[in-house]
ChimeraX commands (.cxc) that place a marker at each C-alpha (Angstrom):
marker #1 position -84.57,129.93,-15.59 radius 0.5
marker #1 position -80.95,131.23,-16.44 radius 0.5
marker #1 position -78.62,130.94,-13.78 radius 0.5
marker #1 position -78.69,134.88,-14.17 radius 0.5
marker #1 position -82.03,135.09,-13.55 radius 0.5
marker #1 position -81.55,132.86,-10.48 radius 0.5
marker #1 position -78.80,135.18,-8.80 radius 0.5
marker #1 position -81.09,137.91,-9.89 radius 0.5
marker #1 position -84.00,136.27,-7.71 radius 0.5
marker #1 position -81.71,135.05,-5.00 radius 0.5
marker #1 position -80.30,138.67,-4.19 radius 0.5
marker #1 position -83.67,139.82,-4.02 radius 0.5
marker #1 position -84.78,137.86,-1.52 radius 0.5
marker #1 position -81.41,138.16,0.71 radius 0.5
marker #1 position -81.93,141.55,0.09 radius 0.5
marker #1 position -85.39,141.56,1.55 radius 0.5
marker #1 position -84.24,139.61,4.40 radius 0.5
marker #1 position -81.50,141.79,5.01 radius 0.5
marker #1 position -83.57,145.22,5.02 radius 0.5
marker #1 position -86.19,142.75,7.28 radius 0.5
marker #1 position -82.87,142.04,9.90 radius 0.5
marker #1 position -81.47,145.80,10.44 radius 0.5
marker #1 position -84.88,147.52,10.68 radius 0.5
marker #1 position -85.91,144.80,13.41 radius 0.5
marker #1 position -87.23,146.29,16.78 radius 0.5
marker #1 position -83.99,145.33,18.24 radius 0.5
marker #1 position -81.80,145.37,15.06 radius 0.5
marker #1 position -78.15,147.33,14.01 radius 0.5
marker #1 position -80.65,150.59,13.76 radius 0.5
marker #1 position -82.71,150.54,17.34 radius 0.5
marker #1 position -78.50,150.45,19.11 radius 0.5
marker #1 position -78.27,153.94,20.33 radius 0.5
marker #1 position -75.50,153.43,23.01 radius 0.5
marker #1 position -72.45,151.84,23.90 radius 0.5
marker #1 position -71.24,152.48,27.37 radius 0.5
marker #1 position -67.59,150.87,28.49 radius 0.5
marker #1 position -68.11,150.97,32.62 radius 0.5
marker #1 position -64.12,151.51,33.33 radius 0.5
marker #1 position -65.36,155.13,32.04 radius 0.5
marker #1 position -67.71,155.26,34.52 radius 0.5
marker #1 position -66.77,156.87,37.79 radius 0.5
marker #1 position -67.56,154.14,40.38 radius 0.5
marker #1 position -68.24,151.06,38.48 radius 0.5
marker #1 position -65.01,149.45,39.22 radius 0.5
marker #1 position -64.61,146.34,41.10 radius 0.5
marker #1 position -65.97,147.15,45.14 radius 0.5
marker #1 position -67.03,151.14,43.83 radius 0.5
marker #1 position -70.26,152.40,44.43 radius 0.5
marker #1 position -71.16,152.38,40.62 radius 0.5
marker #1 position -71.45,154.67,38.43 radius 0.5
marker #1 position -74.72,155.84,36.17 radius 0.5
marker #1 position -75.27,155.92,32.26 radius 0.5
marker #1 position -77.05,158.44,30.65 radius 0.5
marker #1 position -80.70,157.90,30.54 radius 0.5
marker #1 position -80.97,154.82,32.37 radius 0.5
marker #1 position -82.04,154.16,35.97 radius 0.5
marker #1 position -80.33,152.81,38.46 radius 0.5
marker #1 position -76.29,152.28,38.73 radius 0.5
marker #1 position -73.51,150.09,37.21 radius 0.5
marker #1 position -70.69,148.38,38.61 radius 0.5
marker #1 position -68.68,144.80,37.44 radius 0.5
marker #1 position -68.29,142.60,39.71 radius 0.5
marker #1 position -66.54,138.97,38.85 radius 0.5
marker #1 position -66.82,138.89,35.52 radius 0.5
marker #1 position -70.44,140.13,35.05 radius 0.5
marker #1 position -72.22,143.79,34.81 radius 0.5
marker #1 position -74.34,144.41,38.44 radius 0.5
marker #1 position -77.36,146.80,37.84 radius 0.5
marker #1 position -78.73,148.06,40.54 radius 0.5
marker #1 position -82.09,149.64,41.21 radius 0.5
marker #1 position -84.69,150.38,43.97 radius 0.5
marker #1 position -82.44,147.95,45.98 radius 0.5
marker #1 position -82.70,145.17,44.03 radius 0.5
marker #1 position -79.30,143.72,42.28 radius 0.5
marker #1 position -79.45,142.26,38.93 radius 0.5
marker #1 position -76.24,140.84,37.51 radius 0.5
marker #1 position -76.16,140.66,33.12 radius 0.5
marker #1 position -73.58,137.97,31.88 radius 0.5
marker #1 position -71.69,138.60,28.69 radius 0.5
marker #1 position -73.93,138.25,25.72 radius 0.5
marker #1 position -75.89,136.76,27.59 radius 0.5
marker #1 position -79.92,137.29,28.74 radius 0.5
marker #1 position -80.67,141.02,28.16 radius 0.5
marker #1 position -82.61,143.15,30.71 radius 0.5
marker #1 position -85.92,144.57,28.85 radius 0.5
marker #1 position -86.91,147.95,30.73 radius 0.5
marker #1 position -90.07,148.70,31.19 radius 0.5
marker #1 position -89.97,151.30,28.52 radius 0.5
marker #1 position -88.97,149.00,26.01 radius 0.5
marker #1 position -85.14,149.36,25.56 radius 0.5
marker #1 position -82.64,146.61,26.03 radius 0.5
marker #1 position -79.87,146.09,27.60 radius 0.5
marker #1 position -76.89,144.08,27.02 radius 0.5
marker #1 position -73.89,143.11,28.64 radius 0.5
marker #1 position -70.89,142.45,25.92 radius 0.5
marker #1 position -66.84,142.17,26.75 radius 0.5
marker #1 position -64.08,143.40,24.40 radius 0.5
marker #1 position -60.48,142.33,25.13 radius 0.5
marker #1 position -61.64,142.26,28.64 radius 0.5
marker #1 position -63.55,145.59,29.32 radius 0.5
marker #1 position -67.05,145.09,29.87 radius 0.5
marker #1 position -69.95,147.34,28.58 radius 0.5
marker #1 position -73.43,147.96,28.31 radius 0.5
marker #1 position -75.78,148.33,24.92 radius 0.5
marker #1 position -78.65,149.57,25.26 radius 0.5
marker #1 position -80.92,149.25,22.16 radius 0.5
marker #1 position -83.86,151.52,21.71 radius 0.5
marker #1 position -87.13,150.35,19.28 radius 0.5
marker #1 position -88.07,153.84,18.69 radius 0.5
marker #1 position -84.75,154.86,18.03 radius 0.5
marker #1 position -84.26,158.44,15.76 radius 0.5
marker #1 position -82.48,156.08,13.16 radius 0.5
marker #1 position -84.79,153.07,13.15 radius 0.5
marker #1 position -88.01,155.35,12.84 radius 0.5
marker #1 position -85.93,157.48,10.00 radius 0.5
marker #1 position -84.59,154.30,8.02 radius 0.5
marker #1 position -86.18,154.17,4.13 radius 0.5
marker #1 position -84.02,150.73,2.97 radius 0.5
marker #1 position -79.97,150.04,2.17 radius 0.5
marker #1 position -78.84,151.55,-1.70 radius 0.5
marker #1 position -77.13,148.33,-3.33 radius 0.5
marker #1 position -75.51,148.07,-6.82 radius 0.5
marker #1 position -77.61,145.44,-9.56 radius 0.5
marker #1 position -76.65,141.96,-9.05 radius 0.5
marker #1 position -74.86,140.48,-11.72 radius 0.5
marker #1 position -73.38,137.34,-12.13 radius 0.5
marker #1 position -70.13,138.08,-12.71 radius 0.5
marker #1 position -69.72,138.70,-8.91 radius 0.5
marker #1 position -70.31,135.22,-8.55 radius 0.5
marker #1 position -66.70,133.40,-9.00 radius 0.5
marker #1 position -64.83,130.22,-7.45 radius 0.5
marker #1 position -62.25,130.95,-4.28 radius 0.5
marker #1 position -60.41,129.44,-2.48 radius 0.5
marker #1 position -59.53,129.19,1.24 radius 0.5
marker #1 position -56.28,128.91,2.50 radius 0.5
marker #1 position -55.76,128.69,6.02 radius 0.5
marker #1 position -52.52,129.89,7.44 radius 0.5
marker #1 position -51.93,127.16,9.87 radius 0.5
marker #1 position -53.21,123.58,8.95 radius 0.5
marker #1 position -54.25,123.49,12.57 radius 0.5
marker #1 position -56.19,126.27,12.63 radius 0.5
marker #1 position -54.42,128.78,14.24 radius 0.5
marker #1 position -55.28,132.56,14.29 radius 0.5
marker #1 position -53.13,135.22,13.94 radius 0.5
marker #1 position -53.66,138.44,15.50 radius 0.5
marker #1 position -53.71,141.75,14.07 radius 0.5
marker #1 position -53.72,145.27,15.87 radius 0.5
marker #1 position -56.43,147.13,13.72 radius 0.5
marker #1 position -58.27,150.68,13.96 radius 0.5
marker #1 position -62.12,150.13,15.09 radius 0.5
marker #1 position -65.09,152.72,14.33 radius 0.5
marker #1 position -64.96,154.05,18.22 radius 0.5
marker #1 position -61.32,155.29,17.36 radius 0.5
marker #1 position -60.01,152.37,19.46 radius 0.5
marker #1 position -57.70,149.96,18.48 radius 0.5
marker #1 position -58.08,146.16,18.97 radius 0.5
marker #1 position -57.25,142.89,17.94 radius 0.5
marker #1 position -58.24,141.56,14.95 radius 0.5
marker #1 position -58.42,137.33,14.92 radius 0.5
marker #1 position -57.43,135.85,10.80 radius 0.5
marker #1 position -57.72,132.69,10.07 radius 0.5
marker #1 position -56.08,132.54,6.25 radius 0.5
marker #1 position -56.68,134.19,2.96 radius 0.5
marker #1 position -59.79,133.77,0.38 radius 0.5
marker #1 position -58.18,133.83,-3.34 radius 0.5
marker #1 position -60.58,134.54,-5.94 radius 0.5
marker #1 position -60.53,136.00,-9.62 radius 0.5
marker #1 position -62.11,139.24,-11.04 radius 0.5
marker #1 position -60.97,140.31,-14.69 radius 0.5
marker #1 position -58.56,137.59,-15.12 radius 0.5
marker #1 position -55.92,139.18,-11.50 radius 0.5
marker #1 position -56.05,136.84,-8.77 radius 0.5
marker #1 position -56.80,138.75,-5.48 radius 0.5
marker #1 position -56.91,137.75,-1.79 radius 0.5
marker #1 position -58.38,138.57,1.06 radius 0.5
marker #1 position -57.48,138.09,4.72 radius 0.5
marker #1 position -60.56,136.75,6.51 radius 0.5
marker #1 position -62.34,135.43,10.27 radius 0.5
marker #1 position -63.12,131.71,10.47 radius 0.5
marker #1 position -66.31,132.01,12.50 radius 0.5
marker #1 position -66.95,128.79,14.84 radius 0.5
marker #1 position -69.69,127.43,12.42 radius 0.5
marker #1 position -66.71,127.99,9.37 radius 0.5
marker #1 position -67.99,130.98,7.98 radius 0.5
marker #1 position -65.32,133.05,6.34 radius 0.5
marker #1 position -65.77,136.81,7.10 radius 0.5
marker #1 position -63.50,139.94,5.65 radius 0.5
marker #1 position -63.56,143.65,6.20 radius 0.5
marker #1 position -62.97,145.08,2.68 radius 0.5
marker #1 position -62.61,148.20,0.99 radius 0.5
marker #1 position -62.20,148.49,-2.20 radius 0.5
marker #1 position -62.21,151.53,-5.16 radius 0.5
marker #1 position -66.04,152.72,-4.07 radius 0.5
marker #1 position -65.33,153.08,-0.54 radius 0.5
marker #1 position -66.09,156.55,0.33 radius 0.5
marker #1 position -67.82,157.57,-2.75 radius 0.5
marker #1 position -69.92,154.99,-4.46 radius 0.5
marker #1 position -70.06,152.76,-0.90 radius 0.5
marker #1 position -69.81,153.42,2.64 radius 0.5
marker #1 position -65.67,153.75,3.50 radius 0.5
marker #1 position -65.86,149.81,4.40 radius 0.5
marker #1 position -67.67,147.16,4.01 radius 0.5
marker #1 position -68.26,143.04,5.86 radius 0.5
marker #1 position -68.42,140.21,3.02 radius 0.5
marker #1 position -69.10,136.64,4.08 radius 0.5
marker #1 position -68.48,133.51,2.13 radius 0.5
marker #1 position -69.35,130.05,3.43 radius 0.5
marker #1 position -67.49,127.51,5.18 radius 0.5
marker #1 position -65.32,125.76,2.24 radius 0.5
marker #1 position -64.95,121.79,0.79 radius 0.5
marker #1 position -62.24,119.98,2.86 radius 0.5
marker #1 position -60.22,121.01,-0.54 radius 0.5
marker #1 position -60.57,125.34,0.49 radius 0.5
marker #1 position -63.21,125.71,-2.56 radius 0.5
marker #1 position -66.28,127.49,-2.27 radius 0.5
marker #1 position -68.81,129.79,-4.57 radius 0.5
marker #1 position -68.03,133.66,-3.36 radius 0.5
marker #1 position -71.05,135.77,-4.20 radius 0.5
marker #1 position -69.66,139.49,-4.26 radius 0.5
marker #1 position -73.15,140.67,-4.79 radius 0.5
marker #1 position -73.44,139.79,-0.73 radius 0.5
marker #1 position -70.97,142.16,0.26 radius 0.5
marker #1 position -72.88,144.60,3.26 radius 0.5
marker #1 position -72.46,147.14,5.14 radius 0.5
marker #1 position -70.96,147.13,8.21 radius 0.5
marker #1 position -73.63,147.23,11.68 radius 0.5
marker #1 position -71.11,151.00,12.73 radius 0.5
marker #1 position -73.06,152.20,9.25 radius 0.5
marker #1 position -76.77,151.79,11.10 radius 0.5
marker #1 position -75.53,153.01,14.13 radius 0.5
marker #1 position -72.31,155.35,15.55 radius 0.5
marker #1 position -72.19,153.19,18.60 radius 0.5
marker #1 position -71.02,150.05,17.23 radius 0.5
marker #1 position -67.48,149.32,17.17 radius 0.5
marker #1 position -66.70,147.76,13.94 radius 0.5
marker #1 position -62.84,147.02,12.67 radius 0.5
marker #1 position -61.70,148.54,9.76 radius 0.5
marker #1 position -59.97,146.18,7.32 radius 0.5
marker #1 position -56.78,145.13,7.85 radius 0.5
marker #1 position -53.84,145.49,6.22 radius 0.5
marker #1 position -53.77,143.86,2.53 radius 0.5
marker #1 position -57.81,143.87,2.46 radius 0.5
marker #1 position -58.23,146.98,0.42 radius 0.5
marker #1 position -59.08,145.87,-3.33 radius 0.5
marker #1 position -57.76,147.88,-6.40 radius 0.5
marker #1 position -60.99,147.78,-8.60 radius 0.5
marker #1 position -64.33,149.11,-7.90 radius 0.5
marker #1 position -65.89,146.45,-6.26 radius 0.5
marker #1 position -69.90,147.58,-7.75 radius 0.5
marker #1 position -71.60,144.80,-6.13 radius 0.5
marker #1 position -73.66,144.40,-3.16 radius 0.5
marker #1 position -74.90,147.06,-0.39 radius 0.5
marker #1 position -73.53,151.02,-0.72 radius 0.5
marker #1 position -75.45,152.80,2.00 radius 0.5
marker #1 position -78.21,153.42,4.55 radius 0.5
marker #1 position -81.00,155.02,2.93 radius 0.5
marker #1 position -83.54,157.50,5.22 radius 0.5
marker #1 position -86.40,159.49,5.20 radius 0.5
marker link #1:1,2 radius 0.2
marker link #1:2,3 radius 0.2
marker link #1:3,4 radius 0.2
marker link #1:4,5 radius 0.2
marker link #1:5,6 radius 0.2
marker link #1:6,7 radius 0.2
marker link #1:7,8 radius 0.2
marker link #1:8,9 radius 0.2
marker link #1:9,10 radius 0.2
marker link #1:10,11 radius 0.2
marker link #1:11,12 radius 0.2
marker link #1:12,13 radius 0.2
marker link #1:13,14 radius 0.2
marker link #1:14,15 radius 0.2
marker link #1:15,16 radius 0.2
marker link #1:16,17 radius 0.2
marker link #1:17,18 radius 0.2
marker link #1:18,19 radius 0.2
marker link #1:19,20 radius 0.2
marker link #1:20,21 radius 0.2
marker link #1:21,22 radius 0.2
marker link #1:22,23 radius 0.2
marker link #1:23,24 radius 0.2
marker link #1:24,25 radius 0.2
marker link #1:25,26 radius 0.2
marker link #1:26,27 radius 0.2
marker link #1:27,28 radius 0.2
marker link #1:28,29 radius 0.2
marker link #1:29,30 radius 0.2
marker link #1:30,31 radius 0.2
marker link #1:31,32 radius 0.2
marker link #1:32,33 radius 0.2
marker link #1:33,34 radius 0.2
marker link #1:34,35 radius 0.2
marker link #1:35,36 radius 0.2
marker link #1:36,37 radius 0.2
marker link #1:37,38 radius 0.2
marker link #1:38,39 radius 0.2
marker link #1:39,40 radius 0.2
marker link #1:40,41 radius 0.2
marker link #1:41,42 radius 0.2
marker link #1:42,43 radius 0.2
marker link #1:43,44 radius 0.2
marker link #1:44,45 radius 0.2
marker link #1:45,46 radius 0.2
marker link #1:46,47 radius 0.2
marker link #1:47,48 radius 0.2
marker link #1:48,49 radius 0.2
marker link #1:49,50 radius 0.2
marker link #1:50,51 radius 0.2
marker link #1:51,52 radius 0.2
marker link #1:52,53 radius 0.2
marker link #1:53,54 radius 0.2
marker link #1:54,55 radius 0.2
marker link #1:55,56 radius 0.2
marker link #1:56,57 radius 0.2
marker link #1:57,58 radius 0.2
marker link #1:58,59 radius 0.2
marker link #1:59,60 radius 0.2
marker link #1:60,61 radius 0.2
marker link #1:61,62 radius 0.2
marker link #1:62,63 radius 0.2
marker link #1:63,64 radius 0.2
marker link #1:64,65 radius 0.2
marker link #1:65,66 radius 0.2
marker link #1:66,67 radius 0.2
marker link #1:67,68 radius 0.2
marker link #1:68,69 radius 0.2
marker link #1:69,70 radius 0.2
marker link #1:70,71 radius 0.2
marker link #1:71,72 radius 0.2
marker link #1:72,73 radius 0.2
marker link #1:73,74 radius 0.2
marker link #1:74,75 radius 0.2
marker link #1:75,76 radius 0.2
marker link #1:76,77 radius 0.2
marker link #1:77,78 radius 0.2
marker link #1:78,79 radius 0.2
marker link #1:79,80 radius 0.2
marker link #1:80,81 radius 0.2
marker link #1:81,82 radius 0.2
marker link #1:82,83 radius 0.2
marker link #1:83,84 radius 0.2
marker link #1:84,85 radius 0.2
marker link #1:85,86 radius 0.2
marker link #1:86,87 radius 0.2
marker link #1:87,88 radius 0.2
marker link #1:88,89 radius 0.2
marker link #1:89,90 radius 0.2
marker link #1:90,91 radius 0.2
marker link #1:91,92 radius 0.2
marker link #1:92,93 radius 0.2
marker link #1:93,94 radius 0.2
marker link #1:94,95 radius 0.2
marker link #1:95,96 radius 0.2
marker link #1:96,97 radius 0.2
marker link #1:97,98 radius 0.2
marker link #1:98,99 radius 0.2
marker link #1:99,100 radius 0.2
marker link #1:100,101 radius 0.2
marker link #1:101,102 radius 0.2
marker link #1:102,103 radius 0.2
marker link #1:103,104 radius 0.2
marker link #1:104,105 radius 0.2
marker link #1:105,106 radius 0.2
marker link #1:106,107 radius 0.2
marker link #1:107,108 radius 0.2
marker link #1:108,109 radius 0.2
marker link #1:109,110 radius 0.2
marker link #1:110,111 radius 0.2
marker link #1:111,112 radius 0.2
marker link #1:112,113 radius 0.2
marker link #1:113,114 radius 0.2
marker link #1:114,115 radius 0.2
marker link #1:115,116 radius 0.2
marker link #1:116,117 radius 0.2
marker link #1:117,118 radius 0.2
marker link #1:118,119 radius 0.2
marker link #1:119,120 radius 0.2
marker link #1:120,121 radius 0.2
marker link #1:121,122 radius 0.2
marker link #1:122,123 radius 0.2
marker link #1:123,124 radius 0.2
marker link #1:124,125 radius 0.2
marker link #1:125,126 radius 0.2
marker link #1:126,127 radius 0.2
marker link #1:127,128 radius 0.2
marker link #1:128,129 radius 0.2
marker link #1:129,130 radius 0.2
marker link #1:130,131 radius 0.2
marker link #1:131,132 radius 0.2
marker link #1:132,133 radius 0.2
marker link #1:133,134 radius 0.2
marker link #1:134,135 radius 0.2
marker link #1:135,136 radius 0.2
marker link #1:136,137 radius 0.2
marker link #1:137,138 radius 0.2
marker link #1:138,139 radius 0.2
marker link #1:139,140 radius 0.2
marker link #1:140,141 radius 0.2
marker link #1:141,142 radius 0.2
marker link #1:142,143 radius 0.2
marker link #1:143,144 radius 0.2
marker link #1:144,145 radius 0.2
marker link #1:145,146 radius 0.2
marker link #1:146,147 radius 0.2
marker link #1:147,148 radius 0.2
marker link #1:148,149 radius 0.2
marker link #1:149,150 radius 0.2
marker link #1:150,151 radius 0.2
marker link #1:151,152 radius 0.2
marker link #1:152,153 radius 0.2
marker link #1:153,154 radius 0.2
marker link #1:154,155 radius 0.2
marker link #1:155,156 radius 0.2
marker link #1:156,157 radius 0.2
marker link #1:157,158 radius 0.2
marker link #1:158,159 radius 0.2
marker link #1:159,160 radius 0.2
marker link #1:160,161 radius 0.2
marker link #1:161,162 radius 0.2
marker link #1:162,163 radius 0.2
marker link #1:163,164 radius 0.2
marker link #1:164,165 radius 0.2
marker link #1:165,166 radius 0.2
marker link #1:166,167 radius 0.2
marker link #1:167,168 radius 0.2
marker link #1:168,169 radius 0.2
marker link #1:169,170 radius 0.2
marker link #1:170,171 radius 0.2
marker link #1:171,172 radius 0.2
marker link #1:172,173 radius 0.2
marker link #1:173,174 radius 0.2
marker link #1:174,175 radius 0.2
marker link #1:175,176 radius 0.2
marker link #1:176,177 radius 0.2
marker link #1:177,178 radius 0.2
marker link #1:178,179 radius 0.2
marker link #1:179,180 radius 0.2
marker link #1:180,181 radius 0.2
marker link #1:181,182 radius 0.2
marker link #1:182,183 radius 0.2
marker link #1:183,184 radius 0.2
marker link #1:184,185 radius 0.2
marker link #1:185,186 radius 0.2
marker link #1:186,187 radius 0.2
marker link #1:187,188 radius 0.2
marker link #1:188,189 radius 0.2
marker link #1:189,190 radius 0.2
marker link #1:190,191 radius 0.2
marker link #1:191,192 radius 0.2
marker link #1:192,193 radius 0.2
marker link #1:193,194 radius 0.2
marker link #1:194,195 radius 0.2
marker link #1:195,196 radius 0.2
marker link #1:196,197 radius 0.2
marker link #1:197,198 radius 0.2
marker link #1:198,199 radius 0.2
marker link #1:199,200 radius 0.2
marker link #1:200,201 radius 0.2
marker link #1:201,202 radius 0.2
marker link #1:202,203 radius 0.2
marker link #1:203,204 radius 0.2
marker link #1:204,205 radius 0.2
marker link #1:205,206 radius 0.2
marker link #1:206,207 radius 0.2
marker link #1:207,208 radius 0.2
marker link #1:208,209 radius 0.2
marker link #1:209,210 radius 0.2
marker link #1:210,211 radius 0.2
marker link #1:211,212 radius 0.2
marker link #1:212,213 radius 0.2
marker link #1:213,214 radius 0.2
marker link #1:214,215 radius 0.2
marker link #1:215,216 radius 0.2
marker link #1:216,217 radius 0.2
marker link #1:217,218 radius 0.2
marker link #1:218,219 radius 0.2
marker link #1:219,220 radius 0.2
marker link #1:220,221 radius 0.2
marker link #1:221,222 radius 0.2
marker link #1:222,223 radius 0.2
marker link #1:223,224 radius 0.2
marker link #1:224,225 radius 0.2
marker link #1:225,226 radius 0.2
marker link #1:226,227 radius 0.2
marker link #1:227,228 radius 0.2
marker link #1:228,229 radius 0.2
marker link #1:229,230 radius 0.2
marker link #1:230,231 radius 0.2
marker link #1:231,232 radius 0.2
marker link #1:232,233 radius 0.2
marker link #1:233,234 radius 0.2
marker link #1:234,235 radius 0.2
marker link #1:235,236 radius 0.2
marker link #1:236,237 radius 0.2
marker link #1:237,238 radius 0.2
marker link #1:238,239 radius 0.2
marker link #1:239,240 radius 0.2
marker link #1:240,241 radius 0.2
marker link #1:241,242 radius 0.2
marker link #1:242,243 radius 0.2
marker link #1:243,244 radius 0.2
marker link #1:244,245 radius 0.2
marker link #1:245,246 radius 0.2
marker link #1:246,247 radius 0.2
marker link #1:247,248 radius 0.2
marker link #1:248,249 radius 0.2
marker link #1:249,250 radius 0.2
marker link #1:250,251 radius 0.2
marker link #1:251,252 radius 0.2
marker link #1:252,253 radius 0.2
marker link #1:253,254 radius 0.2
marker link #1:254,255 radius 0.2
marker link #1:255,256 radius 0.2
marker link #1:256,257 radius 0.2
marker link #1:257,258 radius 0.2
view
């Protein structure tokens, strides 16, 4: 087999896992809410609590930790940590951001989930498939911190780790990106497509380099974002300097539905 034909086969079969992932019961499309509780009247520290729309009970933080509290029984939800299943079938999830906690609730028969037909993706081809390089910007690992606009409207801090370099038509071009804990490299991108051809941004992630920074980037593994199978995520948008001049036709361009 060519290696074309291998990348060929390959993206199929991350594609079919991928369209597998975000149509899951409790996948990107089943999210139908995320609910911050300092906008809830009453869910401060020692208040009352305050209510969300379309779930029972009330909701207050109390050390750390979301408090739900219903027919007078108490039931406190660590961040990301065990959800509460209702008896409906929803989920519920405490998360923290910068601080502020919140609740998502994710919803199997969501309007979205039950109306999603698969995710619109340009061909693979192999000449998205190039050698990078990852330079870190502190050879101890250090992050720097960048103030960033997030789907919600909000802003908040974005955590970068160093640059990927790679080349596409002979130009060198670089990318600040997220060292995840297990090394993973992760950028928000735009590029030439975004907002036509491609949803306005898109998540690419590259694997943890050689002690040396090198590493195989496969552009035709560039997705969309989770804010593009659901409004109540709160995705970043990229940050400054991660906006490509060509049109990056590779990978996922949009939700497809019903």
């Amino acid at each position: 087999m060519s290696a074309e034909a291998e990348t060929v086969l390959a993206w199929k079969r991350w594609h079919e896992r991928r369209v597998e992932t975000v149509s899951a019961p409790y996948g990107p499309l089943a999210l139908i809410g995320t609910y911050w509780l300092d906008d809830l009247d009453g869910a401060g520290e020692g208040g009352e609590g305050g209510t969300i729309p379309g779930l029972p009970g009330r909701w207050r933080q109390r050390d750390g930790a979301v408090v739900h509290e219903a027919d007078g029984v108490a039931t406190a939800l660590e961040t990301e940590g065990e959800p509460l299943i209702l008896p409906d079938g929803r989920k519920l999830l405490a998360i923290v951001r910068e601080g502020l906690l919140a609740v998502r609730v994710w919803d199997p028969e969501s309007p979205a989930r039950r109306a999603f037909a698969g995710i619109a993706a340009f061909e693979p081809d192999e000449r998205w498939v190039v050698p990078a390089v990852f330079r870190p910007f502190d050879a101890e690992g250090g992050v720097r911190t960048v103030r960033v606009p997030n789907a919600d409207g909000k802003e908040r801090g974005l955590g970068l780790g160093g640059e990927l370099a790679f080349t596409v038509d002979g130009t060198e071009h670089t990318l600040s990106v997220t060292v995840e804990d297990s090394g993973r490299l992760w950028a928000v991108v735009a590029d030439a497509t975004s907002g036509a051809a491609s949803f306005r941004f898109r998540f690419l992630y590259a694997p943890a380099p050689a002690a040396d920074g090198s590493l195989t980037l496969d552009l035709n593994r560039t997705t969309l974002p989770p804010c593009a199978f659901a409004d109540a995520f709160i995705c970043p948008f990229p940050p400054p300097g991660n906006t490509l001049p060509f049109a990056l036709e590779a990978g996922e361009r949009a939700v497809l539905t019903a």
